[in-house]
C-alpha positions as CSV (number, residue, x, y, z in Angstrom):
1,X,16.6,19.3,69.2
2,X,14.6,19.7,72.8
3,X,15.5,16.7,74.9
4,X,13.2,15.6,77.7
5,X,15.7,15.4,80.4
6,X,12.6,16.2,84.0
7,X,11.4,12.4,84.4
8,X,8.4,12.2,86.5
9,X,7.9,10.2,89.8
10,X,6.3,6.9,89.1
11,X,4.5,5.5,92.0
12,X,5.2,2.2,93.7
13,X,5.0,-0.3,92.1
14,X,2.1,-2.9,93.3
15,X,2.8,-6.8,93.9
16,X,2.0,-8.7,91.6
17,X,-1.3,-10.6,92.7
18,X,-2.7,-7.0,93.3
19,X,-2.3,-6.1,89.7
20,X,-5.6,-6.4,87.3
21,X,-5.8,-9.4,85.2
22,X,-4.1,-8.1,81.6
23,X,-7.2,-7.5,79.1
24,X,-7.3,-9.0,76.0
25,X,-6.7,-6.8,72.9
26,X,-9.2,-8.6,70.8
27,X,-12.7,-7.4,71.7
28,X,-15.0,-10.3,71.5
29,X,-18.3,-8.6,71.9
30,X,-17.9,-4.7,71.2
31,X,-20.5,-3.0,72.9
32,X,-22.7,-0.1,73.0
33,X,-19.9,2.4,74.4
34,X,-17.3,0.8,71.9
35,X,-14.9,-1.9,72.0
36,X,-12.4,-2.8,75.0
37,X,-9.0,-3.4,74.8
38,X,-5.9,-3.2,76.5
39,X,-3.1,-5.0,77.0
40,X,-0.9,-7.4,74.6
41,X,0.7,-11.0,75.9
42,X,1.6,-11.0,79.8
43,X,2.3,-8.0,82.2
44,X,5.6,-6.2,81.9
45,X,8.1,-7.2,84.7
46,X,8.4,-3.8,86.1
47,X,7.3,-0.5,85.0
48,X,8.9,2.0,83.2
49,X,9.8,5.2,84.3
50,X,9.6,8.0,81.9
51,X,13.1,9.5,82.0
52,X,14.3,6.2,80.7
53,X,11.5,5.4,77.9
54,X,12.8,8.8,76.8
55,X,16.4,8.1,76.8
56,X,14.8,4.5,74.8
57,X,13.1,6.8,72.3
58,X,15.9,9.0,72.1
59,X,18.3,6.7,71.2
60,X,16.2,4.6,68.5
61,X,15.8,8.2,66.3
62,X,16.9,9.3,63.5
63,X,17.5,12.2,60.8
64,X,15.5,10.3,57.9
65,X,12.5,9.3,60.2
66,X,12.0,13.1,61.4
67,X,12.2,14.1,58.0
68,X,9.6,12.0,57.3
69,X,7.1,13.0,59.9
70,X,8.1,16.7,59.4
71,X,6.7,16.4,55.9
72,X,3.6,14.4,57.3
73,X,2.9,17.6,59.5
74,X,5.2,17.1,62.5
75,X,6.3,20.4,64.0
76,X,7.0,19.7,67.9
77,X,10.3,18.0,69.2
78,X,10.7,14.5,68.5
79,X,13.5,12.2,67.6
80,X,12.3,9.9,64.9
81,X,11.4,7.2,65.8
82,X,10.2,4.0,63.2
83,X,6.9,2.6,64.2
84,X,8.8,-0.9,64.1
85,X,10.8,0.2,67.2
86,X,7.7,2.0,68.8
87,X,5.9,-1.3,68.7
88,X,8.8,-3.1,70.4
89,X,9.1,-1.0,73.1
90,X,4.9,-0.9,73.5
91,X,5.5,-4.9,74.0
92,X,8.1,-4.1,76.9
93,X,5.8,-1.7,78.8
94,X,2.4,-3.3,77.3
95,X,-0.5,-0.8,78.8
96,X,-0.1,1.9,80.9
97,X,-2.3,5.0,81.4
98,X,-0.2,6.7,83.8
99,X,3.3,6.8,81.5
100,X,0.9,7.6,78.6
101,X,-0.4,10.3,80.1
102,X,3.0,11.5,81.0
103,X,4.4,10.7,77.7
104,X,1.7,12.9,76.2
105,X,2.6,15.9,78.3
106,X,6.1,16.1,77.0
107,X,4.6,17.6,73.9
108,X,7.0,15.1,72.1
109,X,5.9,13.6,69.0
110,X,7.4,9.9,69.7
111,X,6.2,10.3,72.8
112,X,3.1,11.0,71.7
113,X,2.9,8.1,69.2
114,X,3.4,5.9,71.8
115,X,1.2,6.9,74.4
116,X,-1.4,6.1,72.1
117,X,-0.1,2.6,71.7
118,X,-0.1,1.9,75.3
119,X,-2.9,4.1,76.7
120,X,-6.0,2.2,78.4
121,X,-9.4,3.1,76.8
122,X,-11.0,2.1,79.8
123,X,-9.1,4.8,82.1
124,X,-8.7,7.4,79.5
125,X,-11.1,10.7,79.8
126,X,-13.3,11.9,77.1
127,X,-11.6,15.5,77.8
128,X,-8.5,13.6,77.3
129,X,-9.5,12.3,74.1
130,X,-10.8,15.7,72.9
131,X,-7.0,17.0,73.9
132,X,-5.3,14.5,72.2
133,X,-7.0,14.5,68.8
134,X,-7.0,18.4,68.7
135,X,-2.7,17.8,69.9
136,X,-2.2,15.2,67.9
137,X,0.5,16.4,64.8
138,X,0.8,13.3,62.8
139,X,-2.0,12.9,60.4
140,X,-1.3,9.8,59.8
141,X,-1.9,8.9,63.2
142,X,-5.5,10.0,63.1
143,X,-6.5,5.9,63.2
144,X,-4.5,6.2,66.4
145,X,-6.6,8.7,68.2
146,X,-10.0,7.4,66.7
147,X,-9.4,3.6,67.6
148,X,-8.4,4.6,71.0
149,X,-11.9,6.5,71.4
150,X,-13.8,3.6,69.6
151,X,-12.1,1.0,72.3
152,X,-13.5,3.5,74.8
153,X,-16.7,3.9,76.6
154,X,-16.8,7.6,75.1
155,X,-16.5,6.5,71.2
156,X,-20.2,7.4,70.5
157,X,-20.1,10.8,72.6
158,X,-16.9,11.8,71.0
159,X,-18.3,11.2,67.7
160,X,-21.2,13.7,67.9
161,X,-18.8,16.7,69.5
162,X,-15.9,15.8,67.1
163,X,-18.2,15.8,64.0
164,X,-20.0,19.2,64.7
165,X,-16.7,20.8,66.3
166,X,-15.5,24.2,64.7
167,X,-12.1,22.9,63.9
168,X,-11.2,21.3,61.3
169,X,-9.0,19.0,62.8
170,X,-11.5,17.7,65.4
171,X,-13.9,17.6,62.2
172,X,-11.7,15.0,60.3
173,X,-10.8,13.4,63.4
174,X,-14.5,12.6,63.8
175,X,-14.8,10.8,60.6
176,X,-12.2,8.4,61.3
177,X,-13.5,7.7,64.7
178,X,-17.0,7.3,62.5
179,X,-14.7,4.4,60.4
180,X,-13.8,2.8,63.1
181,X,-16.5,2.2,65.0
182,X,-18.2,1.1,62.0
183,X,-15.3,-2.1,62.5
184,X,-15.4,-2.0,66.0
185,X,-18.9,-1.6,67.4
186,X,-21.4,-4.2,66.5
187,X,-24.3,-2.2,67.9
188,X,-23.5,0.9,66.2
189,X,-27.0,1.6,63.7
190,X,-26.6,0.5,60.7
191,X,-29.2,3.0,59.7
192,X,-27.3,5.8,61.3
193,X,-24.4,4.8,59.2
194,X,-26.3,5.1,55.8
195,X,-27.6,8.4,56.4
196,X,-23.8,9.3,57.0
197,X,-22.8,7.6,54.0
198,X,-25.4,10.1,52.4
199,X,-23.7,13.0,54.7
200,X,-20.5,12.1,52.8
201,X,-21.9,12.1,49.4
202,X,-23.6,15.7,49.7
203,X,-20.6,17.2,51.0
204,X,-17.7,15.7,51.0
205,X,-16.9,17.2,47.7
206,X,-17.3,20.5,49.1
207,X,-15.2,19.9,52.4
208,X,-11.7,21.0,53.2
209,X,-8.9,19.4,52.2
210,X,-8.1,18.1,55.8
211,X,-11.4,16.7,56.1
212,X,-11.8,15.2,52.8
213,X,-9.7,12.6,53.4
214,X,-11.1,11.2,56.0
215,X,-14.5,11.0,54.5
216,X,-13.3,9.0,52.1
217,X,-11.9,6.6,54.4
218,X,-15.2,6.4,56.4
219,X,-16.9,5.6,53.7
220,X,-14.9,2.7,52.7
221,X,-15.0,1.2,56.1
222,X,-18.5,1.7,56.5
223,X,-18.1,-0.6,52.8
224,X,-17.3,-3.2,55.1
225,X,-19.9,-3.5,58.0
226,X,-22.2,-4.9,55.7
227,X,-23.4,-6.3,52.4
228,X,-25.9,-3.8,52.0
229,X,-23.9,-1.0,53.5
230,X,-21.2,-2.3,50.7
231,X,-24.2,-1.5,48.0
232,X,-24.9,1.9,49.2
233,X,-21.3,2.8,49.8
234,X,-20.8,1.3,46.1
235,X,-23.5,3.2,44.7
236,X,-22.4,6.5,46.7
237,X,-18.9,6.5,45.7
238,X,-20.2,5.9,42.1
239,X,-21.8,8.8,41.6
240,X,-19.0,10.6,43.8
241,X,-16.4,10.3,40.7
242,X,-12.7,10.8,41.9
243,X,-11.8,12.0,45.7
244,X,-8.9,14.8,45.2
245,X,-7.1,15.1,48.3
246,X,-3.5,17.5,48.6
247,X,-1.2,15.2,50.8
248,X,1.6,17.3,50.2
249,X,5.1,16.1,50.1
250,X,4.6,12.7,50.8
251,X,3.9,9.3,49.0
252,X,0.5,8.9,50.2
253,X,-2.5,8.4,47.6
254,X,-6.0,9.0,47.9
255,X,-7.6,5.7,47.6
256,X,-10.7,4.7,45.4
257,X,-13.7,3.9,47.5
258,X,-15.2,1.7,45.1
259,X,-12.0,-0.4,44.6
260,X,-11.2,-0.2,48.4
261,X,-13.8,-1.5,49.5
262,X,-13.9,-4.8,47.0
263,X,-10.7,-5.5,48.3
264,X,-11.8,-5.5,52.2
265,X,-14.6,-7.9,50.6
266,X,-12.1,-10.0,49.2
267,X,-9.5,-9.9,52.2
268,X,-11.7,-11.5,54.4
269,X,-13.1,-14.0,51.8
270,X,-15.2,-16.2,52.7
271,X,-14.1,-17.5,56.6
272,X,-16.1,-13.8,57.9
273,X,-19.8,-12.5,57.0
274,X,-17.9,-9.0,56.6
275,X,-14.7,-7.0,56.6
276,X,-16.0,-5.9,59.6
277,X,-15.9,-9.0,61.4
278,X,-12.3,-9.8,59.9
279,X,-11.1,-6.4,61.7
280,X,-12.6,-7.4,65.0
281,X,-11.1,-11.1,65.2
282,X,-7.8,-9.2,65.0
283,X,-6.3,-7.4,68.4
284,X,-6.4,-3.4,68.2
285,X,-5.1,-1.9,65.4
286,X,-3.3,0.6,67.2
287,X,-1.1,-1.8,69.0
288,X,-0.2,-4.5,66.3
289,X,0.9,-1.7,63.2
């Protein structure tokens, strides 16, 4: 196993009435560019240099948990890390773009994980978010990378070049970030969202098998921006019939569209006009799972 042993200089650290005011994760407005978010609870003491968030990640590994990603499509170096103890240590450190950038560059997989939990969407770079979801090993992290774009300024930018990129894995990356800012950004067309829920009808059938799952998952969040987005997605996945999708050695399913999205309908009950609006009360979904 490659350890990350080179820790990078940190710069000094500032006093504490110059630091910015911590942002709320809970975006109470979206906008046009997507929504904001940022930090959780009060500002970490002190900062964390990256040698020892290492040695942290490092130490909380183990043989079972990089099994487990390895079979989700891991490859690099990493140490196995739970997503419980990622989310601990993400409280300790809160948000930081300068350790997630250098967390990214280690080419580590925990590493990775958690720069996307603690990266800021209003600092991050749309060629950084291009890099990151074409890096970015763990499927299963794909609602990582596209909530971090649809936080971001970018999130409507990223969705065009990600959707009518050449690879495959930028492709599917797309329609996630197409989900989420179905959830996220209140100003996003509705109309523009139909006709992609016809996009995903035509072809989704027809698509690869890394792509197809994330259709499917766009379409049941684009269930819940709406009442009559929840019609046509209904209607759409009808005629559809059953999504097959390969996920390989691991226990994930392919969920129905039709029965997933009467359960977002039913999750949010009554106290929120959509699913939508449930998911938005809530703070980023990157940082609290």
């Amino acid at each position: 196993m490659k350890k990350v042993v080179k820790s990078a200089t940190r710069g000094p650290v500032r006093p504490a009435a110059a630091r910015p005011a911590t942002r709320s994760v809970t975006p109470a407005t979206p906008k046009a560019g997507g929504s904001k978010a940022g930090g959780a609870g009060s500002a970490p003491a002190s900062p964390l240099a990256l040698a020892e968030v290492m040695r942290l990640l490092e130490a909380a590994g183990s043989e079972q948990t990089r099994r487990t990603y390895a079979r989700h499509g891991a490859k690099g170096p990493m140490f196995g890390v739970k997503f419980g103890d990622l989310f601990k240590l993400m409280k300790r450190i809160d948000v930081d773009q300068g350790l997630a950038r250098q967390l990214w560059a280690t080419g580590n997989v925990d590493a990775r994980n958690l720069a996307m939990k603690i990266a800021d969407p209003q600092e991050i770079t749309p060629a950084e978010l291009d890099r990151w979801a074409l890096e970015n090993e763990l499927r299963i992290c794909n609602l990582y990378v596209a909530t971090l774009a649809a936080e971001s300024p970018h999130g409507r930018s990223r969705l065009g070049r990600w959707l009518g990129a050449s690879d495959q894995r930028l492709v599917a990356a797309g329609w996630t970030l197409l989900g989420r800012l179905s959830d996220l950004d209140e100003s996003f067309p509705e109309d523009e969202l139909l006709r992609r829920v016809g996009e995903v009808e035509r072809s989704l059938q027809a698509a690869s098998n890394e792509v197809r799952s994330d259709m499917n998952r766009a379409l049941i969040s684009i269930g819940g921006r709406s009442p009559a987005l929840r019609r046509a997605v209904t209607a759409a996945a009808k005629r559809l019939g059953a999504v097959t999708v390969d996920h390989g050695d691991t226990a994930c399913k392919t969920p129905d569209a039709v029965e997933a999205v009467a359960k977002l309908w039913a999750r949010s009950g009554t106290r929120f006009p959509s699913p939508a609006a449930h998911e938005r009360s809530m703070g980023s979904m990157r940082r609290r799972c």
